[in-house]
N, C-alpha and C positions, 0 to 999 in steps of 0.2 A: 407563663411566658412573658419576657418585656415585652411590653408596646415598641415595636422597631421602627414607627413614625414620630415618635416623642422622644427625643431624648431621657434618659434616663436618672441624669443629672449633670449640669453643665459641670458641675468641679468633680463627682465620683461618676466612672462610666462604669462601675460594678453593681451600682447600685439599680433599685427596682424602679420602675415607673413609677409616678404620681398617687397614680389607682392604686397601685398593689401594694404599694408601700402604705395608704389609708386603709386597704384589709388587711394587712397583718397588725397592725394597731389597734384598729377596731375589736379585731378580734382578742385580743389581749384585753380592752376594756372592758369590752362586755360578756368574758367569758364569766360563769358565773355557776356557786358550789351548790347545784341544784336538786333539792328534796322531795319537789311533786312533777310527778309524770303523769301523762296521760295514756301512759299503755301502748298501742299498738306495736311497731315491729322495724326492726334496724333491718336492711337490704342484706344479705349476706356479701354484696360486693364493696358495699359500704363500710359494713363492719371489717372489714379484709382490708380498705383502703384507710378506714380509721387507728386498725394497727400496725399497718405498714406504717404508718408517718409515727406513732407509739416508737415501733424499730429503730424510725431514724435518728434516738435522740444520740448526743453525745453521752460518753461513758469513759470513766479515766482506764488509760490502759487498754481500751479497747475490749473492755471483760463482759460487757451488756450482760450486767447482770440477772436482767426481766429475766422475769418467767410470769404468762399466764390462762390461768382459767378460768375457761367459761363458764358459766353455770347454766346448764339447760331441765336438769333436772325440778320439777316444782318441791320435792317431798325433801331435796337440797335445799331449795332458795328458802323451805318451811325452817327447816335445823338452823341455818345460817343466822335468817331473824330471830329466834329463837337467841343466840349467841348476843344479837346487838341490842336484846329488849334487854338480857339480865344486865347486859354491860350497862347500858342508859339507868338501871336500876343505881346500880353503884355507882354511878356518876353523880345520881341526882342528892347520893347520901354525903357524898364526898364534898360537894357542894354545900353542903351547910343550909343557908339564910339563904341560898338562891334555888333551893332545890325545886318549889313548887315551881319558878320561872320557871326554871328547866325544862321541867316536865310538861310544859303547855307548849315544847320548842317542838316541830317536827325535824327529827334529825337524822333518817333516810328515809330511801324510797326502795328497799331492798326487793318488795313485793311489789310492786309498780311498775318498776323502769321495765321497756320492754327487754334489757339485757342487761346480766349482774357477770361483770369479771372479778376475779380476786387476781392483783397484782402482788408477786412474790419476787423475792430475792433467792436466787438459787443458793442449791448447798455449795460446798466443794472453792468459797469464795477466797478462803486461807491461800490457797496458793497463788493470787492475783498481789503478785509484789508491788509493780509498777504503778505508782501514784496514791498507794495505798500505805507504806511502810507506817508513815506518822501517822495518816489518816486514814485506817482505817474504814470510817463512817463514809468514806466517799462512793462504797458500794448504794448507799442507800441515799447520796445523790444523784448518780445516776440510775436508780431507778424513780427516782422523783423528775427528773427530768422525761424521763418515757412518760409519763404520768402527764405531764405538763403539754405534753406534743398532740395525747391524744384529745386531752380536753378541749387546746387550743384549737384543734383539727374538728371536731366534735362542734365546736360553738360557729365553727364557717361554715358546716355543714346543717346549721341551723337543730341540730341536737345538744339536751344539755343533758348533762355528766353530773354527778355525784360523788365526792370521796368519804365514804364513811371510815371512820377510826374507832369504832367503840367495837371492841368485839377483845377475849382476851385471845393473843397469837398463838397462846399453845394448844388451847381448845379448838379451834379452828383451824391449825396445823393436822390435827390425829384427827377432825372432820374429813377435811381433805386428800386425806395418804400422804402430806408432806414428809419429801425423805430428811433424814438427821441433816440440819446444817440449812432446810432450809425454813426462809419467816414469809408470812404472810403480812403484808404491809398494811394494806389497803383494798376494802371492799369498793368499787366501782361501779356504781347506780348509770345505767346511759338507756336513753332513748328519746321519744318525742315528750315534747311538753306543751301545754296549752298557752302558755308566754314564760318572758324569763323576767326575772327580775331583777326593777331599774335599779336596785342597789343591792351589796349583800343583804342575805336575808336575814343574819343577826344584824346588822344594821336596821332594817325592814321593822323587825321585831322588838328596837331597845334593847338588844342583848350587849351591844357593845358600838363604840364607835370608830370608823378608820382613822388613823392617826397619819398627819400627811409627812411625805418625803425630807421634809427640809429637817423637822427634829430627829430624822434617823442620818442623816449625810453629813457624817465628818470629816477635814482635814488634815491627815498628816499625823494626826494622833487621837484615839480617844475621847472623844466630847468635845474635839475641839470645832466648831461651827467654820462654814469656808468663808 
């Protein structure tokens, strides 16, 4: 809710208060792709209020394409990891000269988080014209967008979130009973953690470094610097 003692901003009156506008940025900075959990347990009202704001993301066309599952099952979340150690295997081969790095990375917390969602793309997407004809792939923006809402939502709620991608989609589609048409995107590590970390954790770790905004922001054309 605005502060309705503070103006909101003397040139935009749409806009949020002071406060709130320094939490949704906060939040944005310090959200973070988080590996080690500490276990315990998401509120069930929490988790209800962390995928409602998931629901709220935009979606072209209005198709919301989400769909997802929770996983409560343990002898599931067992199979599941199962899927993202062999994947990590072939990653680490694929990988060449960096493989033993690799493999010293921790790269989920599938057994840890106190809750594992897998975030899917429904079947039956073909028939969503509107915003998609050229593009296609904007189904799988908007579902990265839900993705992005709930982490963001996740990280003010002082829980950190996890997206794992190592796993292969067709294997863990016929895991899951997914009907024909639909993909499994993204495994979704969330719960408590014992702190976050002040930078990404391949960053943390030498695996890579962030490259800042000004080399990515062109004008008007292609490479061309503003």
């Amino acid at each position: 809710m605005t502060d309705q003692t503070t103006p909101a901003s003397p040139d935009n009156p749409h806009a949020f208060s002071a406060a709130e506008r320094a939490a949704v940025y906060r939040a944005i900075a310090e959200r973070r792709d988080m590996r080690h959990f500490s276990g315990g347990t998401v509120a069930p009202e929490l988790l209800a209020r962390l995928l409602d704001a998931a629901h709220h993301a935009p979606s072209v066309g209005l198709m919301q394409p989400w769909r997802f599952i929770r996983i409560t099952s343990v002898e599931l979340r067992r199979q599941i990891r199962a899927l993202v150690e062999a994947e990590r295997l072939r990653t680490a081969e694929a990988l060449g000269e960096r493989s033993e790095e690799f493999m010293r990375l921790k790269v989920e917390g599938v057994e840890d988080s106190a809750e594992l969602l897998v975030a899917c793309l429904m079947d039956g997407r073909e028939r969503f014209i509107f915003g998609r004809r050229t593009l296609p792939q904007m189904d799988l923006a908007s579902l990265s967008c839900a993705i992005q809402n709930l982490w963001l939502a996740a990280r003010a709620e002082g829980l950190g979130m996890g997206w794992v991608s190592l796993f292969d989609p067709l294997a863990l589609a016929g895991l899951l009973g997914l009907p024909e048409g639909a993909e499994p995107l993204a495994l979704l590590c969330l719960g408590p953690v014992r702190e976050f970390y002040p930078r990404p954790m391949l960053v943390e770790e030498g695996w890579a470094e962030e490259k800042p905004l000004a080399g990515m922001l062109y004008e008007n054309h292609w490479g061309q610097q503003p």
